[in-house]
KEDOVEX-504247 format. One record per residue (C-alpha): residue number from 1; residue in one letter; x, y, z. Coordinates in pm, whole numbers, plus 50000, padded with zeros to 5 digits. Example, Ala and Ser with C-alpha at 12.3 -4.5 7.8 and 13.67 -1.06 7.14 Angstrom:
2
+-----+--------+-------+-------+-------+
: num : residu :     X :     Y :     Z :
+-----+--------+-------+-------+-------+
:   1 :      A : 51230 : 49550 : 50780 :
:   2 :      S : 51367 : 49894 : 50714 :
+-----+--------+-------+-------+-------+
END
This chain:
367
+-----+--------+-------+-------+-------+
: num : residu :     X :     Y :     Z :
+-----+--------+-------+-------+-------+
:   1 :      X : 04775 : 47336 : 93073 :
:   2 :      X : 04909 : 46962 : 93070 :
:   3 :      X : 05207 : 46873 : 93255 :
:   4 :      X : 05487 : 46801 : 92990 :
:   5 :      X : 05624 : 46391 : 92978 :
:   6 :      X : 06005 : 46328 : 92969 :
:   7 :      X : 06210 : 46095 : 92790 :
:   8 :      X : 06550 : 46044 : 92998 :
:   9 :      X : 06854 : 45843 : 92993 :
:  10 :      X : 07077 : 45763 : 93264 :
:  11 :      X : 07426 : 45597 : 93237 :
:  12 :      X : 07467 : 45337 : 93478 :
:  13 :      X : 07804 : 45215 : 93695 :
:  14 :      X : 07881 : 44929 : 93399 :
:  15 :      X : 07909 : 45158 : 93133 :
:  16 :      X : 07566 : 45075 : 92994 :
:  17 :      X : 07282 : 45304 : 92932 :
:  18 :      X : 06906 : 45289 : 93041 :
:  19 :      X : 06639 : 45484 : 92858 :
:  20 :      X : 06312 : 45554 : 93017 :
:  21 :      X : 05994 : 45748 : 93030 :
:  22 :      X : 05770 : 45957 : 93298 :
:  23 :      X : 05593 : 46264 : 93377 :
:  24 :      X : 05734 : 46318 : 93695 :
:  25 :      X : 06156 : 46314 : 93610 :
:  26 :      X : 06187 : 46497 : 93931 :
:  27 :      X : 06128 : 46255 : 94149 :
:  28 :      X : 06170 : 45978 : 93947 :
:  29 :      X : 06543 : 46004 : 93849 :
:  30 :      X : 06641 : 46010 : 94317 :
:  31 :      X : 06404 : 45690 : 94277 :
:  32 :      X : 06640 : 45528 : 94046 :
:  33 :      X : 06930 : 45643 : 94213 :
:  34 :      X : 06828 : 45470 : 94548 :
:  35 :      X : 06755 : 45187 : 94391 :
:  36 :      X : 06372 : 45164 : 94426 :
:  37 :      X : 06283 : 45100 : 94086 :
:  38 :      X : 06328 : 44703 : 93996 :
:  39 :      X : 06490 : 44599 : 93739 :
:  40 :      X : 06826 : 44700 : 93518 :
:  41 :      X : 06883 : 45012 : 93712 :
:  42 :      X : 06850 : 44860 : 94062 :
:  43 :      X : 07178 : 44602 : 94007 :
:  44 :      X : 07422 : 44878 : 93846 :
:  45 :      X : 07414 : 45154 : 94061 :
:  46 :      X : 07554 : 45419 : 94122 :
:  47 :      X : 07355 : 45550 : 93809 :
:  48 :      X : 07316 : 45926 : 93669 :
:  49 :      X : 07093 : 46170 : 93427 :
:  50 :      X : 07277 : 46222 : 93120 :
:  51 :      X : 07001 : 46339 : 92838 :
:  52 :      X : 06666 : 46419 : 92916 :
:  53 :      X : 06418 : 46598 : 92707 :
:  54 :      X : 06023 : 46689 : 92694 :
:  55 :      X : 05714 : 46581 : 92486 :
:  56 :      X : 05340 : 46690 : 92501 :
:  57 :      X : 05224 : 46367 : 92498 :
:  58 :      X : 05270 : 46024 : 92706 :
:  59 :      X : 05249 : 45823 : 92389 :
:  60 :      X : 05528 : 46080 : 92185 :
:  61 :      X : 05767 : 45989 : 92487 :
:  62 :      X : 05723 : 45652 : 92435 :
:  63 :      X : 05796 : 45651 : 92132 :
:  64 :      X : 06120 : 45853 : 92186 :
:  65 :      X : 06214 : 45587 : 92427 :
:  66 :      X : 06150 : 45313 : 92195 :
:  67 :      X : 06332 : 45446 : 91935 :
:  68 :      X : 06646 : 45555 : 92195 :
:  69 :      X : 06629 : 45189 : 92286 :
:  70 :      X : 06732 : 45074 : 91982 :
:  71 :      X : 07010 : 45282 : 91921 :
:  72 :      X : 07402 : 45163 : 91920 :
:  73 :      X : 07572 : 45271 : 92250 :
:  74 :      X : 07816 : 45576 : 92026 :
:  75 :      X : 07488 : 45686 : 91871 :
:  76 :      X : 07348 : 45753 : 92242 :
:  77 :      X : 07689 : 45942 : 92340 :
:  78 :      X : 07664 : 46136 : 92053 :
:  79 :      X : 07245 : 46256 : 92132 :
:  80 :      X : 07420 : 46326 : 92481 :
:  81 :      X : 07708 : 46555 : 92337 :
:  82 :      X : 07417 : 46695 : 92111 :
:  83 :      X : 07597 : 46641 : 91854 :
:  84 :      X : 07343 : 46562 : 91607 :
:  85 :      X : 07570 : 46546 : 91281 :
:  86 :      X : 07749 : 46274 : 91424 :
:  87 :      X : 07404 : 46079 : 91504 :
:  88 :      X : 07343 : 46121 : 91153 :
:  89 :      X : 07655 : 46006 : 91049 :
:  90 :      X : 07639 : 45678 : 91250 :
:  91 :      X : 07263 : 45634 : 91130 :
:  92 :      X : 07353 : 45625 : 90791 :
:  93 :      X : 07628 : 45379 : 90817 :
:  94 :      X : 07517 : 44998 : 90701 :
:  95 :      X : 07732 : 44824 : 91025 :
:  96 :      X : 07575 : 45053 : 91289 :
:  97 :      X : 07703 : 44951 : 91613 :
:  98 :      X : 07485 : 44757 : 91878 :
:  99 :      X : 07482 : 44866 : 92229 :
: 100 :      X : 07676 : 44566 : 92348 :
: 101 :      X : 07979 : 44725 : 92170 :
: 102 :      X : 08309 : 44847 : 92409 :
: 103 :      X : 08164 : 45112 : 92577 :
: 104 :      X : 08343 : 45447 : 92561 :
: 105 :      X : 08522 : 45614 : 92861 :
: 106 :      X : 08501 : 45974 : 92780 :
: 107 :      X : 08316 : 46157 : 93001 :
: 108 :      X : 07991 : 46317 : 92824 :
: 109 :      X : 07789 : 46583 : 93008 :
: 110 :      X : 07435 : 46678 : 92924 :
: 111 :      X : 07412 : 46917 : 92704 :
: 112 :      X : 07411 : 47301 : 92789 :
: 113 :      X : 07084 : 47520 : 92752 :
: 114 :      X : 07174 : 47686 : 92397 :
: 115 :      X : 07136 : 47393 : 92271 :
: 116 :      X : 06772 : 47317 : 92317 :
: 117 :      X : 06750 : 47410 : 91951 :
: 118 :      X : 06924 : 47133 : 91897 :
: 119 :      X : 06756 : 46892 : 92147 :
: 120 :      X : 06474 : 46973 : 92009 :
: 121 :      X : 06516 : 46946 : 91618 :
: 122 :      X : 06650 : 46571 : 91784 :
: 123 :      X : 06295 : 46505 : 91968 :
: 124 :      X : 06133 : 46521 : 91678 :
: 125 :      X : 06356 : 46318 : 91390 :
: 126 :      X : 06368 : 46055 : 91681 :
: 127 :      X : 05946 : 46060 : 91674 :
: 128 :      X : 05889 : 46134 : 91302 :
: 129 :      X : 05571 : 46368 : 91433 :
: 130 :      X : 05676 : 46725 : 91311 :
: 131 :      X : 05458 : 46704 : 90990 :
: 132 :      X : 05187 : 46530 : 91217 :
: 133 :      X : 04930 : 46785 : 91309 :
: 134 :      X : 04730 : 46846 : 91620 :
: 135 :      X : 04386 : 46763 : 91605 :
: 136 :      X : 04188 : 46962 : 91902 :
: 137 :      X : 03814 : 46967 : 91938 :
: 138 :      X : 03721 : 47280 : 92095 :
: 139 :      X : 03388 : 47244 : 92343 :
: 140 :      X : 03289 : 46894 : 92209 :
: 141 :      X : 02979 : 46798 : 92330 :
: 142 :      X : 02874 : 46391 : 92308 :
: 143 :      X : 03204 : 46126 : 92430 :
: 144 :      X : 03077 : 45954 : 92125 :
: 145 :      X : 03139 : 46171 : 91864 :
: 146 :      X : 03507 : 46240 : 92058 :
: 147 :      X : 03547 : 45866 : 92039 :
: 148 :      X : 03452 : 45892 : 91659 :
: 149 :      X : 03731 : 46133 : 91604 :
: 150 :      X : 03933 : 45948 : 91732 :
: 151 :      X : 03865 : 45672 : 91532 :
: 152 :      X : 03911 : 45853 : 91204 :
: 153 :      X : 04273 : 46004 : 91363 :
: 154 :      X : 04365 : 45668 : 91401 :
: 155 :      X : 04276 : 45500 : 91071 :
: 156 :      X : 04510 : 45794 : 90889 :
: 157 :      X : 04800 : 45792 : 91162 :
: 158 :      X : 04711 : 46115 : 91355 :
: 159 :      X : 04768 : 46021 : 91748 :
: 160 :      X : 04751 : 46375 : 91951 :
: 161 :      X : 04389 : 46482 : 92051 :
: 162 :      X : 04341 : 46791 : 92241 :
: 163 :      X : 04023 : 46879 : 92410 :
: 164 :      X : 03883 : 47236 : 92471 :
: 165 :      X : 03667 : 47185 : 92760 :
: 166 :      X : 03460 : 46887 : 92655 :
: 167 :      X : 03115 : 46933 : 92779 :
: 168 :      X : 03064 : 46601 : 93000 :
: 169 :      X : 03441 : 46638 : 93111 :
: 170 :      X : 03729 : 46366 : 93024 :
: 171 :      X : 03732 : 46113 : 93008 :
: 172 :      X : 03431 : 46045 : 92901 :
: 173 :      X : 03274 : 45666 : 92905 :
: 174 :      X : 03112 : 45727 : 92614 :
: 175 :      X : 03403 : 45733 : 92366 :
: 176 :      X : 03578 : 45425 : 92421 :
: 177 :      X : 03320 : 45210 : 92261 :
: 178 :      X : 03276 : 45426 : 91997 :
: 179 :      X : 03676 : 45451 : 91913 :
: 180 :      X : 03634 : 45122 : 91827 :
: 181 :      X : 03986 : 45039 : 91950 :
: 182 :      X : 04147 : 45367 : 91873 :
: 183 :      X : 04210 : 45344 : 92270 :
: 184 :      X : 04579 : 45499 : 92265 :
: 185 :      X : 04448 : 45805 : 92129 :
: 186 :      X : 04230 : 45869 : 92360 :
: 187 :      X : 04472 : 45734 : 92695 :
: 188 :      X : 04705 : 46042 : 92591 :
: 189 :      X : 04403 : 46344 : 92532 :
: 190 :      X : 04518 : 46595 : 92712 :
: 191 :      X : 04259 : 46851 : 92795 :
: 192 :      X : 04292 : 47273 : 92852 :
: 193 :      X : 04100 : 47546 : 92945 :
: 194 :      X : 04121 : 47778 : 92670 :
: 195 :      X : 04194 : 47740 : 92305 :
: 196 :      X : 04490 : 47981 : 92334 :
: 197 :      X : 04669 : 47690 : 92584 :
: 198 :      X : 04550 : 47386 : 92356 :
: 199 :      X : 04774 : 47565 : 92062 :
: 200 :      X : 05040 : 47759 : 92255 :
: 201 :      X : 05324 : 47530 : 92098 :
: 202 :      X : 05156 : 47531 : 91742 :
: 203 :      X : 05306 : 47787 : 91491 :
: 204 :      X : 05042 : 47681 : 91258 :
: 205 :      X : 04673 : 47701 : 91358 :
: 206 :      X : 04389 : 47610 : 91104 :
: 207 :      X : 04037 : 47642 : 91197 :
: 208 :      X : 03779 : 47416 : 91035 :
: 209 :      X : 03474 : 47596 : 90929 :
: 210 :      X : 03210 : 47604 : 90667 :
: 211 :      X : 03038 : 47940 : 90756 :
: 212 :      X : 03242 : 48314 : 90694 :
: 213 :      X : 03310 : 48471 : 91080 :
: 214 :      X : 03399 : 48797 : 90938 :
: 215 :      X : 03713 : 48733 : 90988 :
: 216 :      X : 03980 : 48839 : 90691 :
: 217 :      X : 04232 : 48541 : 90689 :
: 218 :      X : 04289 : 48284 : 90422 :
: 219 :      X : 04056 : 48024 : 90332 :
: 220 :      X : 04222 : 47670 : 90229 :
: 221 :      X : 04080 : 47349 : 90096 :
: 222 :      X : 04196 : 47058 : 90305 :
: 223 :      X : 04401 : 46942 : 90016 :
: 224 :      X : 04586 : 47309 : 90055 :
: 225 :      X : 04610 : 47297 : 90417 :
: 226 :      X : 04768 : 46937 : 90403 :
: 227 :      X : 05027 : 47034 : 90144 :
: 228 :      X : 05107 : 47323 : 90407 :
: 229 :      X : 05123 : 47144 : 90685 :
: 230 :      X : 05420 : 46878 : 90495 :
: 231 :      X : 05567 : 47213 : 90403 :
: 232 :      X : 05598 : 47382 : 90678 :
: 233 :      X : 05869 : 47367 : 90986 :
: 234 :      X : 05700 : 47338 : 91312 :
: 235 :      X : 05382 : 47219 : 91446 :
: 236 :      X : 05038 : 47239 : 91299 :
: 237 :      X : 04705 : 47242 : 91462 :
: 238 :      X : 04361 : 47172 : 91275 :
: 239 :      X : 04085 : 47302 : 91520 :
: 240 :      X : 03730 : 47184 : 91545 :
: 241 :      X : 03402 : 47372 : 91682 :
: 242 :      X : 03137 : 47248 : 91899 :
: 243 :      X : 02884 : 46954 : 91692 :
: 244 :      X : 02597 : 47243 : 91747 :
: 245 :      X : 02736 : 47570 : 91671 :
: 246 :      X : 03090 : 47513 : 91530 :
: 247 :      X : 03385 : 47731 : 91601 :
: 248 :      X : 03323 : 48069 : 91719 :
: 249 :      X : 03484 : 48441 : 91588 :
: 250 :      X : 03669 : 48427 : 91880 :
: 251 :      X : 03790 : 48066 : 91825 :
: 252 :      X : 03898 : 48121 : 91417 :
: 253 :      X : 04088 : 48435 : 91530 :
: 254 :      X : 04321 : 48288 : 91704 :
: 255 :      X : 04406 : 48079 : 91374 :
: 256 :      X : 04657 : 48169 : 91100 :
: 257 :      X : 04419 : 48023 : 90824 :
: 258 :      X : 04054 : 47915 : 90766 :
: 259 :      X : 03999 : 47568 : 90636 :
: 260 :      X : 03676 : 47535 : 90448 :
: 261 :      X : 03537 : 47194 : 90290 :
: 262 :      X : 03386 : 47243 : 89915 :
: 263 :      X : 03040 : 47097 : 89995 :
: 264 :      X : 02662 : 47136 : 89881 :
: 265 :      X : 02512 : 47491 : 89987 :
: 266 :      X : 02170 : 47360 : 90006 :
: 267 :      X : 02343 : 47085 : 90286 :
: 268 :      X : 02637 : 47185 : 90436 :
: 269 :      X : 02646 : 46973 : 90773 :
: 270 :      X : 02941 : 46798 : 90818 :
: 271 :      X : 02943 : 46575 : 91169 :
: 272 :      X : 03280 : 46647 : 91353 :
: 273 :      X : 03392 : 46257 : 91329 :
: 274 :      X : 03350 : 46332 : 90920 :
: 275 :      X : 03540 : 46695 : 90918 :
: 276 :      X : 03823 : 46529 : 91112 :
: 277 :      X : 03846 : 46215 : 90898 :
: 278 :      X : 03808 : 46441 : 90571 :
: 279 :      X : 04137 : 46660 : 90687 :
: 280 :      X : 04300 : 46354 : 90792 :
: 281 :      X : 04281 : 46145 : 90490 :
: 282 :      X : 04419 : 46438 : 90337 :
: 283 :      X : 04665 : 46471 : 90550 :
: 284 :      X : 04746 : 46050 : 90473 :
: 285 :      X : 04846 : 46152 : 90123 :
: 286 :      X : 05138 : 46296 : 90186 :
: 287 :      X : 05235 : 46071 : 90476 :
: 288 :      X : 05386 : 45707 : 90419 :
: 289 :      X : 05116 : 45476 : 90543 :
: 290 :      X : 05078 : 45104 : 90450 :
: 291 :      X : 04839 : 45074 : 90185 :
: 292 :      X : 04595 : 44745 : 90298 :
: 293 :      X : 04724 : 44462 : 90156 :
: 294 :      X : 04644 : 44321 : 89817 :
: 295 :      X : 04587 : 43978 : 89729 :
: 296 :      X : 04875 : 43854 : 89450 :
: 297 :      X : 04665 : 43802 : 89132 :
: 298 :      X : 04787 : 43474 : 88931 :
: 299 :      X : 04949 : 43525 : 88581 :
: 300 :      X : 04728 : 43484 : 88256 :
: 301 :      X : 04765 : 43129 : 88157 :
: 302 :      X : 04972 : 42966 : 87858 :
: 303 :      X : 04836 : 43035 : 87528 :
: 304 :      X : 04852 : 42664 : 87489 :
: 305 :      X : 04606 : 42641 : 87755 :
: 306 :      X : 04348 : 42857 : 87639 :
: 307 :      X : 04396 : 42763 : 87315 :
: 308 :      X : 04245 : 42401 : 87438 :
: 309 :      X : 03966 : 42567 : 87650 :
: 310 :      X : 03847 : 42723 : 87266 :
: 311 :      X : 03886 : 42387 : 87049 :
: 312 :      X : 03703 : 42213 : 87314 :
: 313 :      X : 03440 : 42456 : 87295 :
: 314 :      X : 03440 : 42509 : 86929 :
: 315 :      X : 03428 : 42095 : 86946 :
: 316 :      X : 03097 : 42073 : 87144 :
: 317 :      X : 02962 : 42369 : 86959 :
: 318 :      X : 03002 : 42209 : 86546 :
: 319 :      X : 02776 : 41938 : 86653 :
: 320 :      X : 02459 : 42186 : 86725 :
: 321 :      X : 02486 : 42399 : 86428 :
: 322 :      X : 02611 : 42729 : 86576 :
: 323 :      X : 02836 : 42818 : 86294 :
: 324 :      X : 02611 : 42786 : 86053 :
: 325 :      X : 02592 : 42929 : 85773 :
: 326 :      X : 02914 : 42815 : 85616 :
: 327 :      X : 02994 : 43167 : 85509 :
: 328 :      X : 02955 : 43314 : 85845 :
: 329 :      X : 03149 : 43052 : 86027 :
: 330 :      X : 03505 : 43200 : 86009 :
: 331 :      X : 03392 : 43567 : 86143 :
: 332 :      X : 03196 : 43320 : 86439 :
: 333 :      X : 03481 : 43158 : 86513 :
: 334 :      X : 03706 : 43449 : 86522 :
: 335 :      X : 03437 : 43657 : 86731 :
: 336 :      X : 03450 : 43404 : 86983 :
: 337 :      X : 03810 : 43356 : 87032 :
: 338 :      X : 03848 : 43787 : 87078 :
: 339 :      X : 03573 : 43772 : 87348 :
: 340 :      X : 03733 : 43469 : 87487 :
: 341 :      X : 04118 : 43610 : 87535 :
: 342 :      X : 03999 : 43987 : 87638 :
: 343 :      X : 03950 : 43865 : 88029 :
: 344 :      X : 04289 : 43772 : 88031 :
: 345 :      X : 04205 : 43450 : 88241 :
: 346 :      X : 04458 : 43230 : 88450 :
: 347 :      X : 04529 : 42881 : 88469 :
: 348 :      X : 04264 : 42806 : 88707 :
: 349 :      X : 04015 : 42978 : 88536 :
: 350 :      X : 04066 : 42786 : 88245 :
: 351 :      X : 04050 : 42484 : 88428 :
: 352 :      X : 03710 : 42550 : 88573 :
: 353 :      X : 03555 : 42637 : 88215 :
: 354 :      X : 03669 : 42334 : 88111 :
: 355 :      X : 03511 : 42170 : 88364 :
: 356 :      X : 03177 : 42348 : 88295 :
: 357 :      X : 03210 : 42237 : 87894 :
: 358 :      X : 03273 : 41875 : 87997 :
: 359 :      X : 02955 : 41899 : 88270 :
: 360 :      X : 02757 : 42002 : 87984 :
: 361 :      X : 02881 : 41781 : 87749 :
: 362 :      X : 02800 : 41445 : 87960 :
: 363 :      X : 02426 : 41638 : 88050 :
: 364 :      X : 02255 : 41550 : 88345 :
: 365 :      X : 02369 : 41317 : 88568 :
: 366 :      X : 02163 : 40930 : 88611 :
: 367 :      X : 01986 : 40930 : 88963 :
+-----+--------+-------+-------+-------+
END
């Protein structure tokens, strides 16, 4: 199984605090003590560990960090006390504090053991992830189609890929180019051995599978299993076969719930890059993601404007004999103007039908 990253803060001899990352806080933390890390660290020593905690991922610790970073210096004392109510508190308040406030000269300790609870409902309000669900790929075959997954996790704000022994190994030339720039979620794959390890910190497993294993458990639509995931406290997994054979009995009974797309019997062949971006999207809406953005539309014009856009038309059109006959000329006219208000045209619009009726007006031009 993976080696866990860290997300650490040390105080330093000024009073300040640094916030950093690594997957090695063993040996890291002595290096910043001795001064061989450059930088902020290396002019305030002495410097020591005051909050520390774990993430699966390199990318969900640096995230931690970034957030930590940005956070007023009593905010930081309180994550250090654990006292999360009164992180809350200052969150909430419009004049937070910025970390070049007077610093505070209690003395905070890290916090004690029972309350990793506590740490740990912090880790992830600090990452917003715990409704983000786990997308592993169990025996995937081609780097391309991994790099295709990836892809589609990316586009709907899903990050942490887990690979089941991948067939060519990891990582795998192959996906890169076919991520099409979905590159950070494939820098932090982590890859296991066995299913079992890929979901050991998942409380809620969901295999993806379009074919009945004989195996009594229930079966969701992806709508239902996103709904679920939003619902429920603690992480979620969606798991993916092999592109050949799909997930075996042994695979979806290690799951809590099946997960089965409504698709044609006659063709039911989903790739995996399409079964992951089908659960994903789902997934999306529930999740506050940017929609892409819209071009402003300009207001309808002035009445007064289209009103001359129709006389001039009605004005080049009496000459020609359109509303003839006499009696038929007031339902004409009154046909006309309803087809010509429905589009609900702007300004500019206008403007370039009038340019059109004056074109045709003149006629062709003299060479």
């Amino acid at each position: 199984m993976s080696l866990p990253f860290y997300t650490y803060m040390l105080r330093c001899s000024d009073g300040t605090y640094y916030v950093g990352h690594t997957d090695d806080l063993e040996n890291r933390i002595p290096q910043h003590q001795s001064g061989l890390i450059p930088g902020y660290t290396a002019t305030r020593l002495p410097v020591e560990l005051v909050w520390s905690d774990t993430f699966p991922s390199r990318y969900e610790a640096l995230s931690a960090e970034r957030q930590l970073k940005g956070w007023s210096r009593k905010k930081k004392e309180a994550l250090i006390a654990g006292d999360w109510d009164r992180v809350s508190e200052l969150a909430s308040r419009a004049n937070v504090l910025r970390d070049g406030d007077e610093p505070s000269t209690s003395s905070v300790s890290s916090p004690p053991q029972d309350e990793r609870g506590l740490m740990e409902d912090t880790k992830q309000r600090l990452i917003g992830s715990r409704r983000k669900p786990v997308i592993v790929l169990v025996r995937p075959q081609l780097g391309e189609n991994i790099g295709k997954a990836a892809r589609a996790m990316l586009n709907f704000g899903l990050t942490e890929l887990r690979l089941v022994t991948p067939r060519d190994g990891w990582p795998n030339p192959s996906a890169g180019p076919a991520a099409a720039g979905a590159d950070v979620v494939l820098e932090h794959a982590q890859v296991f051995e066995t299913l079992a390890d890929a979901v050991a910190d998942c409380a809620h497993v969901y295999a993806t599978t379009v074919r009945k294993r004989g195996v009594s458990k229930p079966v969701l639509t992806p709508e239902q299993a996103a709904q679920a995931v939003h619902r429920e406290v603690g992480r979620s997994a969606y798991v993916f076969g092999p592109e050949r054979s799909g997930l075996e009995t042994e695979d979806v009974a290690l799951a809590r719930a099946i997960v089965t797309v409504p698709i044609n019997p006659e063709f039911g062949s989903l790739n995996l890059a399409q079964a992951v971006i089908l659960l994903a999207y789902e997934w999306s809406k529930h999740a506050a993601l940017a929609q892409p953005t819209v071009e402003e539309l300009l207001p309808p014009a002035p009445q007064e404007e289209l009103e001359g856009m129709i006389a001039q038309l009605e004005t080049m059109l009496e000459p020609t004999g359109y509303y003839r006959p006499q009696a038929r000329a007031a339902a004409t006219r009154l046909t006309l103007r309803n087809m010509l208000t429905k589009p609900g045209w702007n300004h500019l619009e206008v403007r370039t039908m009038r340019g059109v009726l004056s074109a045709l007006r003149k006629g062709p031009r003299k060479t």
